[in-house]
Residue, then its C-alpha position, 0 to 999 in steps of 0.5 A: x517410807x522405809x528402806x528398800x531392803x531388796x537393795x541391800x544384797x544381804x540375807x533375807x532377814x527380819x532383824x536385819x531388816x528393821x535394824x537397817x530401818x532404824x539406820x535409814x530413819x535415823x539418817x532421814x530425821x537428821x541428816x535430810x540437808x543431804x537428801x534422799x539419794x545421799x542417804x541411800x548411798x551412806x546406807x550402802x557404803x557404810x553400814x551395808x557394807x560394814x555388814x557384807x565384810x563382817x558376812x564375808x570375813x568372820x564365819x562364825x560372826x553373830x547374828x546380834x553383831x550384823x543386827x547393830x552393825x546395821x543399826x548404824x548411828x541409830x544405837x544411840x537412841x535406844x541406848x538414851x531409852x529405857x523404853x527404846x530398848x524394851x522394844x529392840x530387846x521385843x524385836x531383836x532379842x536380848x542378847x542384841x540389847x545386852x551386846x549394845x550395852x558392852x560395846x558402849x560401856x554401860x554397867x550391868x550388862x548380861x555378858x558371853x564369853x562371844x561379846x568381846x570378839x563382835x566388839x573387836x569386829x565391830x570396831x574393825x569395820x567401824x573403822x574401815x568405814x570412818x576411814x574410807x569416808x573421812x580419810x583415805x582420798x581426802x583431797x584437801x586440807x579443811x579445818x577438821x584436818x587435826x580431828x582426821x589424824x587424832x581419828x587415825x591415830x586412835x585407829x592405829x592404836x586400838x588396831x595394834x591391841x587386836x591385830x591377829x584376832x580376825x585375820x580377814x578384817x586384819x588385812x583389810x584393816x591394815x591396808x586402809x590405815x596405810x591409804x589413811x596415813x598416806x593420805x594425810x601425810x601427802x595434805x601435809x606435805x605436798x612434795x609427797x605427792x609426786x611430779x606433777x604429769x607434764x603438761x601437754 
């Protein structure tokens, strides 16, 4: 069953509608430990909402850049498939698949000069995404703890070679590396926290 694209609140658009279909089918074949209403609010928080940024914050944003946003974790798969991406290049045009390429480094790729500027935004809500489920609020300390901060270290320092380039995202970008590091930092030491609230 596909994902009901009503729910999205984007844009009626066919490739955008089967690139989120792609996501969704992803997710039900291997992450269905979760469960259906799990997965419709990773769609929502994640992809749907990395997209929705990129819509509100970049004017000129491409609409391949949307189109792979929404693909999410699915990418991979057509990337591992030469028929896969015969398909996608069919159903969401060349330069999708070629843009698919650059980002992931594969040689051979037909560039435009448009290309670094999505990767830039692609990595900005990317990241906003992975922070504000793997960091910022992050309750206790687990043994993926040490993965966290290499995670936001790595953030903060691909942010320090983009910064400037998409202000709106920048922003928004900066302040979640703040809530991130703070985050962390209160794991590793309590005190940082603050006074506990008096008990009644």
């Amino acid at each position: 069953m596909p994902f009901d694209y009503s729910k999205s609140g984007l844009p009626a658009n066919p490739k955008w509608e089967k690139s989120l279909n792609m996501c969704y089918g992803w997710l039900t074949r291997n992450m269905s430990m979760f469960g259906p209403e799990r997965i419709e609010s990773f769609m929502l928080h994640q992809p749907i909402a990395a997209a929705k940024l990129l819509i509100a914050n970049c004017s000129d944003c491409s609409e391949e850049l949307i189109t792979l946003t929404l693909m999410g974790p699915s990418k991979g798969n057509v990337l591992a498939d030469q028929n896969a991406m015969d398909v996608s290049r069919n159903l969401f045009g060349e330069r999708t698949v070629e843009l698919m390429k650059y980002l992931s480094g594969m040689s051979a790729v037909k560039f435009d000069n448009g290309m670094p500027a999505d990767a830039t935004r692609l990595f900005l809500v990317e990241g906003l995404s992975t922070m504000n489920d793997q960091l910022i609020g992050r309750a206790k300390i687990d043994k993926h703890h040490q993965v966290r901060w290499n995670i936001l270290k790595g953030l903060e320092q691909s942010f320090a070679t983009v910064k400037g380039q998409n202000p709106g995202l920048d922003k928004i970008f900066g302040e979640a590396l703040v809530k991130s590091r703070a985050a962390l930092e209160a794991l590793d030491n309590p005190a940082k926290k603050g006074p506990k609230p008096p008990q009644p």
